[in-house]
PAPA-374770 format. One record per residue (C-alpha): residue number from 1; residue in one letter; x, y, z. Coordinates in Angstrom, 3 decimals, padded with zeros to 6 digits. Example, Ala and Ser with C-alpha at 12.3 -4.5 7.8 and 13.67 -1.06 7.14 Angstrom:
<recs>
REC   num   residuo         c1         c2         c3
REC     1         a    012.300   -004.500    007.800
REC     2         s    013.670   -001.060    007.140
</recs>
This chain:
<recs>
REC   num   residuo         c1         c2         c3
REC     1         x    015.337    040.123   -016.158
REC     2         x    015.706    042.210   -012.881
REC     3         x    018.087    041.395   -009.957
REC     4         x    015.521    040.103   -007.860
REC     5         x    013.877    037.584   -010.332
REC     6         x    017.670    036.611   -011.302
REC     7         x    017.879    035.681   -007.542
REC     8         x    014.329    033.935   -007.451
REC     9         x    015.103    031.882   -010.128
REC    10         x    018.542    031.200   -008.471
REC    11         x    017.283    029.805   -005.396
REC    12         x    014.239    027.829   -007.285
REC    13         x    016.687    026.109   -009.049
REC    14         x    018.844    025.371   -006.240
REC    15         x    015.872    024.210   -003.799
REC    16         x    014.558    021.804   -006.445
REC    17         x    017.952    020.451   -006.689
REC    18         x    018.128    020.157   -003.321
REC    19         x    015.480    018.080   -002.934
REC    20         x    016.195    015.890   -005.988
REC    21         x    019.739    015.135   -004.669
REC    22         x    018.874    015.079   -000.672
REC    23         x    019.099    011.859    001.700
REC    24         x    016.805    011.456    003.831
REC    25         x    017.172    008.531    006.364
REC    26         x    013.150    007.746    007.984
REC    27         x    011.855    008.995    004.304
REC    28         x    013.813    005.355    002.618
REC    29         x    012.522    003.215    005.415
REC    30         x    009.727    001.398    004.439
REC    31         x    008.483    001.027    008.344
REC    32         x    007.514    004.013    008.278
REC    33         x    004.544    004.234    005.925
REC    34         x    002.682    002.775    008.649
REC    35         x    002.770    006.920    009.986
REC    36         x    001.573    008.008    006.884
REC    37         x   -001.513    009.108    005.187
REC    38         x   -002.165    006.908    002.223
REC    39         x   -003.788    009.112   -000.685
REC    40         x   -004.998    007.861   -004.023
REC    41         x   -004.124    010.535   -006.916
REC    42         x   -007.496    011.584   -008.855
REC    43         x   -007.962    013.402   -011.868
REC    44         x   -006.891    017.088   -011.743
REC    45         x   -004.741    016.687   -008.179
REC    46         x   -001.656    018.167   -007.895
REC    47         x    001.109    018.597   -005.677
REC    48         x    000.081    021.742   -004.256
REC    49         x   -003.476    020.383   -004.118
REC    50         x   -002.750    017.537   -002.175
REC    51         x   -000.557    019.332    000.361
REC    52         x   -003.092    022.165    000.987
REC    53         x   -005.866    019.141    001.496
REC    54         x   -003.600    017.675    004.508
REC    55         x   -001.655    020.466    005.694
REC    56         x    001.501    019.283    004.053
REC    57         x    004.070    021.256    001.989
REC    58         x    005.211    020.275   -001.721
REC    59         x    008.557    019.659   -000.311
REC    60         x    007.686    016.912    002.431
REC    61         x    005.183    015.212   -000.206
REC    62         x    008.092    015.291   -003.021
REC    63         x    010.913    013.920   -000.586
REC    64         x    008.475    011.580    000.943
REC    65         x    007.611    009.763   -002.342
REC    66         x    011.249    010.132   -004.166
REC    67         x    009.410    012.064   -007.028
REC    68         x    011.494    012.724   -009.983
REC    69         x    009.107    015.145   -011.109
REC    70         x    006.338    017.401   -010.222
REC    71         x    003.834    015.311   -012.620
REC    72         x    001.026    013.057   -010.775
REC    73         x   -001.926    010.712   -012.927
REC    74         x   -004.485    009.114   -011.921
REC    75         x   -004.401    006.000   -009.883
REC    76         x   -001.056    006.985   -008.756
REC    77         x   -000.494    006.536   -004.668
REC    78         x    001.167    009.238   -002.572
REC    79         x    002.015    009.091    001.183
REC    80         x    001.508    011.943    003.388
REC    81         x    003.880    012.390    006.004
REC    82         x    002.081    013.293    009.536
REC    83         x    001.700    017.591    009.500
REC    84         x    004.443    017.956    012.527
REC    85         x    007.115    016.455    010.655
REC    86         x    009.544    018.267    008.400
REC    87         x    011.514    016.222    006.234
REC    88         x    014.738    017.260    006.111
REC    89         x    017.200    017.701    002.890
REC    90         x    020.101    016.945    005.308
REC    91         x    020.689    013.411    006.344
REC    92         x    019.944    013.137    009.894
REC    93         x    021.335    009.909    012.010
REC    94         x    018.794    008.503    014.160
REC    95         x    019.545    005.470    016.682
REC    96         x    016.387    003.581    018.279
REC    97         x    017.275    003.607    022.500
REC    98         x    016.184    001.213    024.608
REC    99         x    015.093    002.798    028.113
REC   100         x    016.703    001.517    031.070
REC   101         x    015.576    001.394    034.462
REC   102         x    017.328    004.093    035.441
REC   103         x    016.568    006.409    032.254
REC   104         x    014.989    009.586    032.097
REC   105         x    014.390    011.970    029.088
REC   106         x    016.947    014.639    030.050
REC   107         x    019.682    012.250    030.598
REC   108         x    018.629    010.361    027.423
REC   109         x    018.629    013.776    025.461
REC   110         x    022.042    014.817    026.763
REC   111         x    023.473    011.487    025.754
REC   112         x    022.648    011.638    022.090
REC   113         x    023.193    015.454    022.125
REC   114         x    019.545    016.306    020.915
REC   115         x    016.636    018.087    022.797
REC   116         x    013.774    016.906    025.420
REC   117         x    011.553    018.656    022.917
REC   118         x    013.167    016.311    019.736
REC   119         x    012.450    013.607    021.669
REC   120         x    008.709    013.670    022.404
REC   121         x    007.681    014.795    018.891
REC   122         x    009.550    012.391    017.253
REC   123         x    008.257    009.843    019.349
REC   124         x    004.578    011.537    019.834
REC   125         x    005.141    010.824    023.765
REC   126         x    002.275    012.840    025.184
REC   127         x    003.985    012.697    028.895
REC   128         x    007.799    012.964    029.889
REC   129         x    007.268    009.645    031.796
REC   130         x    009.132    006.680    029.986
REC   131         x    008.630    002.994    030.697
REC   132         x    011.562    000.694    031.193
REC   133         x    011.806   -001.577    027.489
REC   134         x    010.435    001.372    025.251
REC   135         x    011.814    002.117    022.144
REC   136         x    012.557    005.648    021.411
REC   137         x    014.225    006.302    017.873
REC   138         x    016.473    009.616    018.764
REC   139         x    018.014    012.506    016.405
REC   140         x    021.263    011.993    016.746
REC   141         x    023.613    015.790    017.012
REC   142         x    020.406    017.385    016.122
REC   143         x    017.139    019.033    017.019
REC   144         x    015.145    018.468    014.370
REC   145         x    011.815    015.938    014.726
REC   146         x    012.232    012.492    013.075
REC   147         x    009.962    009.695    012.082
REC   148         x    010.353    006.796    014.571
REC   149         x    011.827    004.053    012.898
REC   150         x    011.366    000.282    012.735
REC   151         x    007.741   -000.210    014.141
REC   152         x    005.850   -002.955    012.781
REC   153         x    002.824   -005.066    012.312
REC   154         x    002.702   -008.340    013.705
REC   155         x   -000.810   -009.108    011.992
REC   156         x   -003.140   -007.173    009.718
REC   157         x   -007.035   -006.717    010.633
REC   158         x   -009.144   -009.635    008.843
REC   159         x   -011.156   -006.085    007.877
REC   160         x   -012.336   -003.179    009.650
REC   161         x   -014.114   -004.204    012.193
REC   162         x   -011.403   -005.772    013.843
REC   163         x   -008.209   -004.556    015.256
REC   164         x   -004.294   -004.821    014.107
REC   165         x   -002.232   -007.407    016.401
REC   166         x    000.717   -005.565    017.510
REC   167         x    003.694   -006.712    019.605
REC   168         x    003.820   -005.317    022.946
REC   169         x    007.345   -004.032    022.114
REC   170         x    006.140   -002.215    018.591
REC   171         x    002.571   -001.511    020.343
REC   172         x    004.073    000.914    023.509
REC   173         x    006.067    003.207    020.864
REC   174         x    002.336    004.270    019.902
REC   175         x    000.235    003.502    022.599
REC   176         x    002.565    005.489    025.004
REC   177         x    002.124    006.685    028.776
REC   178         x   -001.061    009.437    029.219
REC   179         x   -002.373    008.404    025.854
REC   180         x   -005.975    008.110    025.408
REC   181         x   -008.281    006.055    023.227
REC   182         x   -011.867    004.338    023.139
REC   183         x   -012.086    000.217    023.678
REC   184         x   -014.924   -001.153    022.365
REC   185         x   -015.553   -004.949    023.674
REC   186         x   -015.963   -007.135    020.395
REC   187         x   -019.006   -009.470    021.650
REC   188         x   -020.984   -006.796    023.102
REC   189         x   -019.942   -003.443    021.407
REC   190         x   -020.023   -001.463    023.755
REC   191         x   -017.236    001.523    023.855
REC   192         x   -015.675    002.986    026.853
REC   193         x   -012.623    005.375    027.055
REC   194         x   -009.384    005.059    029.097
REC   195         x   -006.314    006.490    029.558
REC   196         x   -002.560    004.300    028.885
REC   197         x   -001.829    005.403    033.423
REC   198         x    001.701    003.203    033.414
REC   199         x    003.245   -000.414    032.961
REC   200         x    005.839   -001.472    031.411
REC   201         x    005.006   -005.218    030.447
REC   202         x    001.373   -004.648    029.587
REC   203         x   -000.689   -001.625    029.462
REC   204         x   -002.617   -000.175    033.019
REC   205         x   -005.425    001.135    032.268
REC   206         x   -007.989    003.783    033.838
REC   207         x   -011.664    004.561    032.863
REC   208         x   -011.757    008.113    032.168
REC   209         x   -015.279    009.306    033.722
REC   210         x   -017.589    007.954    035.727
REC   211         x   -019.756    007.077    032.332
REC   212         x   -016.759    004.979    030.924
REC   213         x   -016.832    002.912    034.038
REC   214         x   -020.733    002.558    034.358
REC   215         x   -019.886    001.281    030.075
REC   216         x   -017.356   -001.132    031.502
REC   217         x   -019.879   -002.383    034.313
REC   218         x   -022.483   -003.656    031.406
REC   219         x   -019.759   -005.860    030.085
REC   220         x   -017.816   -006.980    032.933
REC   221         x   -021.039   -007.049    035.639
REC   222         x   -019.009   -008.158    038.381
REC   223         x   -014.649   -007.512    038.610
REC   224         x   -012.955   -010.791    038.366
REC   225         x   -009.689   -011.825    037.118
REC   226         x   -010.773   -014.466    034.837
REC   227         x   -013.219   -011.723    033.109
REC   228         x   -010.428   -011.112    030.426
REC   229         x   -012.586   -010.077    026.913
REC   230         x   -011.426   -009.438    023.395
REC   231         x   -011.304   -005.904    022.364
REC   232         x   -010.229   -003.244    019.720
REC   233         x   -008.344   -000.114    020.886
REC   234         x   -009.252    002.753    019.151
REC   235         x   -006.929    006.459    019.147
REC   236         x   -005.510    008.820    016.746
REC   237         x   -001.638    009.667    017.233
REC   238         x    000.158    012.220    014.605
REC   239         x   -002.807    012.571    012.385
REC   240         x   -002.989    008.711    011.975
REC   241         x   -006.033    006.472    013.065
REC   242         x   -004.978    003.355    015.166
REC   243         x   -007.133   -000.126    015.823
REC   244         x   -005.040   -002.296    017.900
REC   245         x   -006.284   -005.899    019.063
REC   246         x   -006.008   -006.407    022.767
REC   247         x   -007.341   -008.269    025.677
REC   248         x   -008.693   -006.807    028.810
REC   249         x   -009.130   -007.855    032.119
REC   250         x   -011.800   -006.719    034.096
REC   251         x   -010.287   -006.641    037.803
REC   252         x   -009.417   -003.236    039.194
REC   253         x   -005.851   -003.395    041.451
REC   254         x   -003.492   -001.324    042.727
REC   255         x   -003.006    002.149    041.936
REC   256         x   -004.430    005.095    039.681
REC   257         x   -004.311    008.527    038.844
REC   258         x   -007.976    009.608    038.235
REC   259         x   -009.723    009.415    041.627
REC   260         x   -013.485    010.078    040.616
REC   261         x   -014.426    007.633    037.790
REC   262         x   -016.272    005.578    040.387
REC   263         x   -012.879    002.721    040.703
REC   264         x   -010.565    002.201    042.607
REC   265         x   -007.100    001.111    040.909
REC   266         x   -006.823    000.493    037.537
REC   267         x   -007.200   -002.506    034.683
REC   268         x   -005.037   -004.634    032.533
REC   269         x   -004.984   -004.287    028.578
REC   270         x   -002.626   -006.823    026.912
REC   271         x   -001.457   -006.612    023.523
REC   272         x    000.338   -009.649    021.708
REC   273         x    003.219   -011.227    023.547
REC   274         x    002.438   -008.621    026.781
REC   275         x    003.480   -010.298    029.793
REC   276         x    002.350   -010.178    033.677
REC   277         x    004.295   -007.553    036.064
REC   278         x    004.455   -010.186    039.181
REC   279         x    004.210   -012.874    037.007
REC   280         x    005.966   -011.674    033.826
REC   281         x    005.189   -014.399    031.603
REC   282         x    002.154   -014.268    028.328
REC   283         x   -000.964   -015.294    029.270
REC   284         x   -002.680   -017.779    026.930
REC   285         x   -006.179   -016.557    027.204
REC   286         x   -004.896   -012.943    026.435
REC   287         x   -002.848   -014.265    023.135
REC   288         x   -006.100   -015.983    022.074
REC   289         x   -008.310   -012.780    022.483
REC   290         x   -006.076   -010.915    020.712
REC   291         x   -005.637   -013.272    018.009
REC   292         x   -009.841   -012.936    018.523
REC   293         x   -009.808   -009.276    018.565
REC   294         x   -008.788   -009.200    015.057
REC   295         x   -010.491   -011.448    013.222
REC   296         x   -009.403   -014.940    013.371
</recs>
């Protein structure tokens, strides 16, 4: 055997154990599947199959699962971590932050020694701008992107043509600042797109276009506070598909950063246990919806 497949086979061996004997902290937390792609192993899949299909590598899909071997049958089910993230052999220490008033993501990256960069990937923050209550989960003495950890369900979709209830606090770790998505009123079904603008006890809200308002005008004819409706939030974050169950209220207030979708201000979407900014207490009509919005 030559020098050079002496070394190959060196460095095989090594990687494999690697891998085998490897801790890897957001890959052991259950939590977390809800960021993953779940795939159902048919005949004649393998490994490298499966990770050319979604982008993947065999090392994040054999981590990922805690596969003792490279062997797959039928039937068997096999999570795909998101395409930007790179699990790590090394055991990388995470801590979930709660931003403060006062926070920004510099001083919040300086604190736990990691980068702006780490940050926003980890936590698929499409802006810098952070809300005060948001849950970031940081790389802790490192640079490397990590799942976020500890985000939850509160209830499951009766089926699919409903939405997920989500917690305000578990919702806004998804649904974060400049996001977009499509909400689609559930009596009506009409769909309209927005953008997440700001808030930090519920979601505000802003039509994108001019269309997505004239959408909004068919349901909610004429603005009024008490015009809150049941809806289902629709986006796509990391590869993964979201439906969230919300309430909106059609009443335009206050400020906003798109200035020719035919409204002035912008709206409020409340997921489960959101609360009022002046008045910061849930609103029972907005709990029902939601509890509407996804089925029951």
């Amino acid at each position: 055997m030559s020098l050079k497949k002496k070394l190959f086979s060196i460095f095989s061996t090594f990687f494999v154990l690697l891998i085998l004997t490897s801790t890897n902290v957001f890959a052991k937390d259950s939590s977390n599947i809800t960021f993953f792609t779940k795939y159902v192993v048919k005949s004649g899949d393998s490994l490298w199959k499966i990770s050319k299909r979604f982008n993947s590598s065999i090392a994040n899909l054999y981590s990922a699962n805690h596969l003792s071997n490279y062997n797959l049958y039928p039937g068997q089910v096999i999570y795909v971590p998101p395409n930007n993230i790179y699990i790590n052999a090394v055991n990388i220490k995470t801590s979930n932050y709660t931003v403060q008033s006062n926070d920004n993501i510099w001083s919040i990256s300086k604190k736990f020694n990691t980068s702006i960069d780490a940050i926003m990937k980890s936590n698929m923050l499409v802006t810098n701008t952070l809300m005060p209550g948001q849950t970031l989960t940081i790389p802790v003495n490192s640079k490397s992107t990590v799942l976020p950890k500890g985000i939850t369900i509160y209830k499951n979709k009766i089926n699919y043509n409903y939405g997920d209830v989500y917690t305000w606090k578990n919702a806004m770790r998804v649904w974060t600042v400049n996001t977009t998505g499509t909400l689609k009123d559930l009596y009506t079904g009409i769909s309209f797109n927005v953008k997440y603008y700001g808030g930090s006890n519920h979601s505000d809200v802003v039509p994108l276009t001019l269309q997505d308002t004239n959408k909004l005008k068919k349901i909610v004819p004429k603005w009024s506070w008490s015009a809150k409706r049941p809806m289902i939030l629709y986006f796509r974050k990391n590869g993964m598909n979201y439906q969230m169950a919300v309430s909106f209220t059609g009443f335009p207030h206050s400020t906003t950063n798109i200035y020719n979708n035919g409204v002035n201000g912008h709206f409020d979407l409340y997921f489960y246990n959101s609360k009022g900014h002046s008045n910061p207490k849930t609103d029972p009509t907005a709990q029902k919806n939601i509890l509407k919005a996804s089925g029951r």
